[in-house]
C-alpha positions in Angstrom: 1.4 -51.8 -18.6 4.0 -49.3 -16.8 3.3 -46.1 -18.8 6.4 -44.6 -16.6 8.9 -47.0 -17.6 8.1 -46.8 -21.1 8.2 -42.9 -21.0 11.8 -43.4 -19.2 12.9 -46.2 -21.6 12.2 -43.6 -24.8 14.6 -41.4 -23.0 17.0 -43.1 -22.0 16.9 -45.1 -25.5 18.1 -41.3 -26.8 20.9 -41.2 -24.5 24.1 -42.6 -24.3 27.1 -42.6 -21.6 30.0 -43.1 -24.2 31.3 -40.1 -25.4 33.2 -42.1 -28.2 29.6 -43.1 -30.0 28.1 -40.0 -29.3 30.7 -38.0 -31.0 31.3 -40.8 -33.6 28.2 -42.5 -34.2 25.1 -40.9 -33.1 25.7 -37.2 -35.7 27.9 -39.8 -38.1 25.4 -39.1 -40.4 25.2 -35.8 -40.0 29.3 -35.4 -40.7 29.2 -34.0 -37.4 31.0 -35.2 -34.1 27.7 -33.2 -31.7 25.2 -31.1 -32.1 26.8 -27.7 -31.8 23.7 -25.4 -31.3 22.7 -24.3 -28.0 19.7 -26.0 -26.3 18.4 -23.2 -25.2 19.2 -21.1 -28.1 21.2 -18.3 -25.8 24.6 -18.3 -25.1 26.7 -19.5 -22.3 28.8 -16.8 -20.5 30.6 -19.4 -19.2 31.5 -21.1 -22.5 35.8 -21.0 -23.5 36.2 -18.9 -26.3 37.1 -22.2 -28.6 33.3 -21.9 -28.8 32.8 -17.9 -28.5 35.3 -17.3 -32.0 32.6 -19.1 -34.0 30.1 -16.7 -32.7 31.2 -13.4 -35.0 28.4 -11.3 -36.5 26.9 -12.2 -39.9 26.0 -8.8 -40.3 28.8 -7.4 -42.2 27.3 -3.8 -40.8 27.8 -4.9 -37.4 30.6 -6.5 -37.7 32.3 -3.3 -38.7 31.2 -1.3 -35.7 32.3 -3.8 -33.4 35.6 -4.1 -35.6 35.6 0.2 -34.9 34.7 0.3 -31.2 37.8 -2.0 -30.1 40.3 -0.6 -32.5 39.2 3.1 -31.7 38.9 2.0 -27.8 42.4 1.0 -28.1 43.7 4.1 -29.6 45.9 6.4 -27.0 44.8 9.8 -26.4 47.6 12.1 -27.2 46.3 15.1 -25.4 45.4 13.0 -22.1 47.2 9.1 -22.2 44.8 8.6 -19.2 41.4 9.5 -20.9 40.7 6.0 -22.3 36.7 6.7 -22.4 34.4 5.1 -24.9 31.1 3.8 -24.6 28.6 1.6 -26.9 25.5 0.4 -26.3 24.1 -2.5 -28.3 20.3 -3.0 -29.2 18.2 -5.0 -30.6 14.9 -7.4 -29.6 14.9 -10.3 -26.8 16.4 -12.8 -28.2 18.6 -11.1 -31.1 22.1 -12.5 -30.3 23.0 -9.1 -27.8 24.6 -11.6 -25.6 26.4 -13.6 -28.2 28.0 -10.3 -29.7 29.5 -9.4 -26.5 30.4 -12.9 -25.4 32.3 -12.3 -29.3 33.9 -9.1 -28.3 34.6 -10.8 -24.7 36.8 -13.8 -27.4 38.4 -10.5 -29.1 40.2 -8.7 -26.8 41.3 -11.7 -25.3 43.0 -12.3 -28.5 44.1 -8.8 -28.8 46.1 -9.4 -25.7 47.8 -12.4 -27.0 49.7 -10.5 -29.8 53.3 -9.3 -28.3 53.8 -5.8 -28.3 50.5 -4.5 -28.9 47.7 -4.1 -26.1 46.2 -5.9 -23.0 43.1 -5.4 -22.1 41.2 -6.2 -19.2 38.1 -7.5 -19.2 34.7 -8.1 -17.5 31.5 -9.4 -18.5 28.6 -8.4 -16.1 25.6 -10.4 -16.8 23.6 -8.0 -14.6 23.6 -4.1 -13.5 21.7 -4.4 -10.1 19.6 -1.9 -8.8 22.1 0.8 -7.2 25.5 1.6 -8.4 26.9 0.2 -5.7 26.1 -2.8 -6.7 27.5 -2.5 -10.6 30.8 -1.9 -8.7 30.0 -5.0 -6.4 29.7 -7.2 -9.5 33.3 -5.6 -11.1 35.3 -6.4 -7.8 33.6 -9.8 -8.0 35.0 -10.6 -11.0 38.0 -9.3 -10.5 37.8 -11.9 -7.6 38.6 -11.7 -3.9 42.0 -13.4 -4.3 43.4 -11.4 -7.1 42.2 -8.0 -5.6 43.5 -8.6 -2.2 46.8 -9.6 -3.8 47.2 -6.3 -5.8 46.1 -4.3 -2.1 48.4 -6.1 -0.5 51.5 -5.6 -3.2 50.5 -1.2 -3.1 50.7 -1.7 0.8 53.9 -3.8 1.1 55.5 -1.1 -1.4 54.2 2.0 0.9 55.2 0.8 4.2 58.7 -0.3 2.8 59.3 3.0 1.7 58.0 4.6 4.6 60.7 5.4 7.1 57.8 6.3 9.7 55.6 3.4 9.0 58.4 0.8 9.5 59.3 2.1 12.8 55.8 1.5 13.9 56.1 -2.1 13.5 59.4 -2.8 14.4 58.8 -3.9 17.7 57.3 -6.2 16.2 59.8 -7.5 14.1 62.5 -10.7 15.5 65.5 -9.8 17.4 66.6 -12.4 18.7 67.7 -16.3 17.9 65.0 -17.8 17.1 63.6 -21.7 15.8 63.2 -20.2 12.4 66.6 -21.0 11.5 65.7 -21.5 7.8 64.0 -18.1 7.3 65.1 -14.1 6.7 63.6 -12.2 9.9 63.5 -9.1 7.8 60.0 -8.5 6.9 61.3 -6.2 4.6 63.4 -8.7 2.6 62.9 -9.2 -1.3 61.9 -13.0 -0.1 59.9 -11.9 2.2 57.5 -9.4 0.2 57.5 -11.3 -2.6 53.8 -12.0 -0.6 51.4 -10.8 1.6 51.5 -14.1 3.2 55.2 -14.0 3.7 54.9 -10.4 5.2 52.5 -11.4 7.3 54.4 -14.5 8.4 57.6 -12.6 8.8 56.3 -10.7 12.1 53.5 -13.1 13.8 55.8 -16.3 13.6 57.5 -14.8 16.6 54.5 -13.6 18.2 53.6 -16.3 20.7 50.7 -14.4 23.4 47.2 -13.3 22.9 48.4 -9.8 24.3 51.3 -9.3 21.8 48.7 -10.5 19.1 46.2 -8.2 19.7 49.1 -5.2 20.1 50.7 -6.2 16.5 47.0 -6.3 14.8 46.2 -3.0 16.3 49.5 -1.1 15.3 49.6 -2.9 12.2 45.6 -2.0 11.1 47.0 2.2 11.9 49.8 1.5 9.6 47.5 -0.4 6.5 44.8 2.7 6.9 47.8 5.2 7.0 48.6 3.8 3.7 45.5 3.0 2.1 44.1 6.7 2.8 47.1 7.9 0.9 46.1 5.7 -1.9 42.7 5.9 -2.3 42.4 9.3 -1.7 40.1 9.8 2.0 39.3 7.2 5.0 36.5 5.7 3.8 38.0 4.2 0.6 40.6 3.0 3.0 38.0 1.1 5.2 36.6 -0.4 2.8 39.4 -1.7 1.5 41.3 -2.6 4.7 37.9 -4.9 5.4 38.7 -6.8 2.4 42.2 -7.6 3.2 41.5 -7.5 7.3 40.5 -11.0 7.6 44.3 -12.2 6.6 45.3 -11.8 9.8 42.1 -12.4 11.8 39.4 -9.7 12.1 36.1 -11.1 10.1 35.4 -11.6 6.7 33.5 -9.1 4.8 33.9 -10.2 1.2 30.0 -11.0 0.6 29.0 -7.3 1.4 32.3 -5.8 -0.4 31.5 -7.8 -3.2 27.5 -6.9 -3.2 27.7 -3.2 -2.7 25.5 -3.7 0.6 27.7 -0.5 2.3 25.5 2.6 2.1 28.4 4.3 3.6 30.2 4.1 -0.2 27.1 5.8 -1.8 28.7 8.6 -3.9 32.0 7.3 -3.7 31.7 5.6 -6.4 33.9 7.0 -9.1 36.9 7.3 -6.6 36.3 3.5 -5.6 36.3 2.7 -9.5 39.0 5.1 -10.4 41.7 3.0 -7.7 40.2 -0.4 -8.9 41.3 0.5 -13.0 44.9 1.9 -10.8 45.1 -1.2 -9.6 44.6 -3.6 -12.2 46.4 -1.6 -14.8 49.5 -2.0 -12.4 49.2 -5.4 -12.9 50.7 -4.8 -16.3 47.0 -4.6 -18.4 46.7 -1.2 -20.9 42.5 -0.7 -21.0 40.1 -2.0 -19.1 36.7 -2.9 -20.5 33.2 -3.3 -19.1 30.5 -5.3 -20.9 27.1 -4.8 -19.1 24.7 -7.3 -20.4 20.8 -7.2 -19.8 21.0 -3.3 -19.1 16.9 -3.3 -19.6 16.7 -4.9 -15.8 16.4 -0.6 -14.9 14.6 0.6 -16.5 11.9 -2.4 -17.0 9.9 -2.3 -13.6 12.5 -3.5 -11.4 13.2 -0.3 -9.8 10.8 2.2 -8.5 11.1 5.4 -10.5 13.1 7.5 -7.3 15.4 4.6 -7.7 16.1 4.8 -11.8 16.2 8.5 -11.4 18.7 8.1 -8.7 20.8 5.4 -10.3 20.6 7.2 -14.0 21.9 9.9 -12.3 24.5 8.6 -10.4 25.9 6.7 -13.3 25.8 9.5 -15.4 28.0 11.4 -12.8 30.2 8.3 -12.4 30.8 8.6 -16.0 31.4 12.3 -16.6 33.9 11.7 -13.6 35.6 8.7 -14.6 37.2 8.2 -18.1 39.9 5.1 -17.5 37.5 2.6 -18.8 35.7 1.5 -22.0 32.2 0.5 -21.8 29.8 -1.6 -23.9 26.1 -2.2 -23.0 23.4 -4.8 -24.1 19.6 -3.4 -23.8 16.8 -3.8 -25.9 15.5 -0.7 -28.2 12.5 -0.2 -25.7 14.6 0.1 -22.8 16.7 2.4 -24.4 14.2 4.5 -25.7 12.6 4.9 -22.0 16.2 5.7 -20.6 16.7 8.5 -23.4 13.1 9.6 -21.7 14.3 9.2 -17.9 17.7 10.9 -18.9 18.9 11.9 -22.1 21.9 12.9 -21.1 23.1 9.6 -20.1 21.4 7.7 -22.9 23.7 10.2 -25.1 26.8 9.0 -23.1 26.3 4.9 -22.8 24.8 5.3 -26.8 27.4 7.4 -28.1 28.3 4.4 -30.5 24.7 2.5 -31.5 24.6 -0.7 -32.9 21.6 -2.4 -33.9 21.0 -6.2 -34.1 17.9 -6.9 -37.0 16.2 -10.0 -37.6 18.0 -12.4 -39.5 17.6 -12.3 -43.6 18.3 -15.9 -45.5 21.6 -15.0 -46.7 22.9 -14.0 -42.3 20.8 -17.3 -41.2 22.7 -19.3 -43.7 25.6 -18.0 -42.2 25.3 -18.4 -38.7 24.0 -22.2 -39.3 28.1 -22.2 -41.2 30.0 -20.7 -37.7 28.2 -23.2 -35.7 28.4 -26.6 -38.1 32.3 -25.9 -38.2 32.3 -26.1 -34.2 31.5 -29.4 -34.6 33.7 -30.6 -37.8 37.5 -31.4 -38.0 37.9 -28.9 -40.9 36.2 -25.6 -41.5 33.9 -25.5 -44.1 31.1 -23.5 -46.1 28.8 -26.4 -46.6 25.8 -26.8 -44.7 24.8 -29.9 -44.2 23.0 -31.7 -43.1 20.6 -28.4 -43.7 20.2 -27.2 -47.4 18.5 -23.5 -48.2 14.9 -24.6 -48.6 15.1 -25.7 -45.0 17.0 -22.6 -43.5 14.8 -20.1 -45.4 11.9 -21.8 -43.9 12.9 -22.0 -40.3 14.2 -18.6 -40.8 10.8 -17.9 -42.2 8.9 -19.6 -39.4 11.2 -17.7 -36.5 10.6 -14.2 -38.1 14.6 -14.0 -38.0 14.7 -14.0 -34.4 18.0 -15.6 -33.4 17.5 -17.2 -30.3 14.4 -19.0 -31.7 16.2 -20.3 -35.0 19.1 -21.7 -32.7 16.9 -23.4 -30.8 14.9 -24.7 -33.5 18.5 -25.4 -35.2 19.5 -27.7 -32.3 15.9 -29.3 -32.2 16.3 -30.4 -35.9 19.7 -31.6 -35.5 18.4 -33.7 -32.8 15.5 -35.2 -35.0 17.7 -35.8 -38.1 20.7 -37.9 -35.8 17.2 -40.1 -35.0 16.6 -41.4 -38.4 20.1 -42.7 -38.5 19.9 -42.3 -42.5 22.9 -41.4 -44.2 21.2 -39.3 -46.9 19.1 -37.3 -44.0 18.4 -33.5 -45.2 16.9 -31.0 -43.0 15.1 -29.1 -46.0 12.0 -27.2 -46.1 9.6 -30.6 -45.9 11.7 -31.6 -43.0 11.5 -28.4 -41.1 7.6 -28.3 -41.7 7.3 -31.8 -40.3 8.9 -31.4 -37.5 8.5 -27.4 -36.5 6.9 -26.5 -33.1 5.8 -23.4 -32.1 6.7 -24.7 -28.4 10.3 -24.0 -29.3 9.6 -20.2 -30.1 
């Protein structure tokens, strides 16, 4: 007897490659076209927010503070228009839903942005600090991407050196002066067709470059005239290296994305707030009013990851970085223990990130009955407040069985789905029998 190929056969007998019977057949019984709980009972950062707008809060108390923080994040300052700071920290135990509620704020700012007239906030999701500051900042201007960040360098640069009298005449004998192949083109760098890109730009003076010498000349002259320009922009010569080595590479000197992007260059240490202050410039030129940072699994500092020279000198720099830079909102996720051991490491910065607290409890009966409705109507044509195929008995008692912990009864939730599509009975109920039968403490 072939004990494997029985084990495989019993999975693959579960399985099926037709999307058209799995949504249709295998949860027909279930009124349901898939099993909408998540597997692993957390949430996917990378889910659409189709999926993220059934995720809002069943706690009507925490609802109303997220509802609070956007609209109050929102709100101009009338003394200073450019003091947009506000930060929030959210708390609760592993496994309480602190990802889900920012994935759910993540869903409503990007709707916010969608109604005409009103706001448009930018947004990122950082699913983990690092351990130095540099590195925050690494995982910002990664998300912003490398692409969309060199483009808005390039535009600021294109701008400066057209309007620079000085600048242009640096490059001009550079530019094409004579008849030339590229009949079908504007020679004039400086043309509205030609600085519509940086790739155009580019393209209008080393098309009619044609030997290594005059190569290396134009990338010489032109690297003084981007650092002239970036130094006024960012404010001193270091911002502007670091900047010109992300765009550098567009016109061949090496790519240094991975360490821009990772905050490996000590030379940046205490820079910072000016490198985050021209980042917000930049993106809020792009047409965007706010720009939000939600900072997921905050813990990872202050829970033995760093030595405690390095959370005293990253507590510390943040807390400067904040006190220094108010263009930003900014929402944390940590549990109550790690915020409790930063308000003993640095109060004053625990005061700052925690200056709006919200708390995420265990679930009660009435919120677990709830959050079992958001996720059923994922997977129905119409929206509904019925819960089947689960009934009360068999919430309360998985709720029961949890302790109200939220990634445990979603995970639990997605198991018993499973094991009612099995029976294939029409008039399957997962109710407080069912849940007993089929309960494992291997999913907690």
């Amino acid at each position: 007897m072939n004990h494997n190929k029985d084990i495989l056969n019993e999975i693959l007998s579960k399985q099926t490659n037709d999307l058209k019977v799995k949504e249709d057949e295998k949860y027909k019984n279930l009124r349901l076209k898939f099993n909408p709980f998540p597997k692993s009972g957390t949430t996917n950062i990378n889910s659409s927010d189709f999926y993220n707008q059934q995720l809002f809060p069943v706690d009507q108390k925490v609802k109303d503070q997220i509802v609070d923080f956007i609209s109050h994040s929102l709100n101009d300052n009338y003394l200073d228009p450019e003091d947009k700071f506000i930060s929030g920290t959210i708390t609760g135990d592993y496994g309480s839903g602190k990802t889900q509620l920012l994935m759910f704020v993540k869903y409503l700012l990007g709707e916010v942005s969608l109604v005409q007239g009103k706001k448009n906030p930018y947004v990122i999701y950082i699913d983990n600090p690092g351990v130095y500051l540099l590195e925050l900042i690494g995982s910002i201007i990664s998300k912003i991407g490398e692409e969309n960040l060199k483009k808005f360098i390039w535009n600021k640069i294109i701008i400066g050196i057209r309007s620079n009298r000085h600048l242009r005449d640096k490059l001009a004998k550079f530019e094409n002066r004579s008849t030339s192949l590229f009949q079908d083109v504007n020679p004039d760098p400086y043309s509205d067709e030609n600085t519509v890109s940086y790739k155009k730009f580019l393209n209008s003076f080393v098309r009619y470059i044609n030997t290594p010498r005059h190569r290396k000349e134009f990338e010489n002259s032109f690297k003084e005239v981007l650092l002239h320009v970036l130094e006024i922009e960012a404010g001193n010569s270091i911002l502007a290296q670091y900047f010109y080595q992300l765009i550098s590479e567009d016109y061949g000197i090496n790519k240094t994305w991975e360490a821009l992007s990772s905050g490996s260059i000590k030379q940046l240490n205490k820079k910072e707030a000016e490198i985050i202050k021209y980042i917000v410039r930049l993106i809020k030129e792009q047409g965007y009013s706010d720009f939000f940072i939600l900072v997921d699994e905050f813990e990872d500092i202050t829970e033995g990851r760093l030595s405690k020279p390095q959370v005293d000198n990253y507590v510390y720099n943040l807390r400067t970085l904040l006190d220094e830079h108010r263009e930003w909102c900014l929402l944390f996720a940590m549990t109550g223990q790690a915020l409790k051991k930063l308000r003993s490491v640095s109060p004053p910065l625990a005061d700052r990130i925690s200056s709006r607290l919200i708390v995420l409890q265990d679930f009660n009966n009435e919120q677990a009955k709830n959050i079992i409705i958001n996720y059923l109507n994922i997977a129905r044509d119409n929206k509904v407040s019925e819960l089947i195929p689960f009934d009360d008995s068999g919430i309360n008692k998985l709720n029961e069985l949890v302790e109200g912990n939220a990634r445990n009864f979603l995970k639990n939730c997605y198991f018993m789905v499973e094991k009612a599509a099995e029976t294939n009975k029409a008039d399957v109920t997962i109710d407080s029998k069912f849940v007993s039968l089929h309960f494992s403490k291997d999913f907690i």
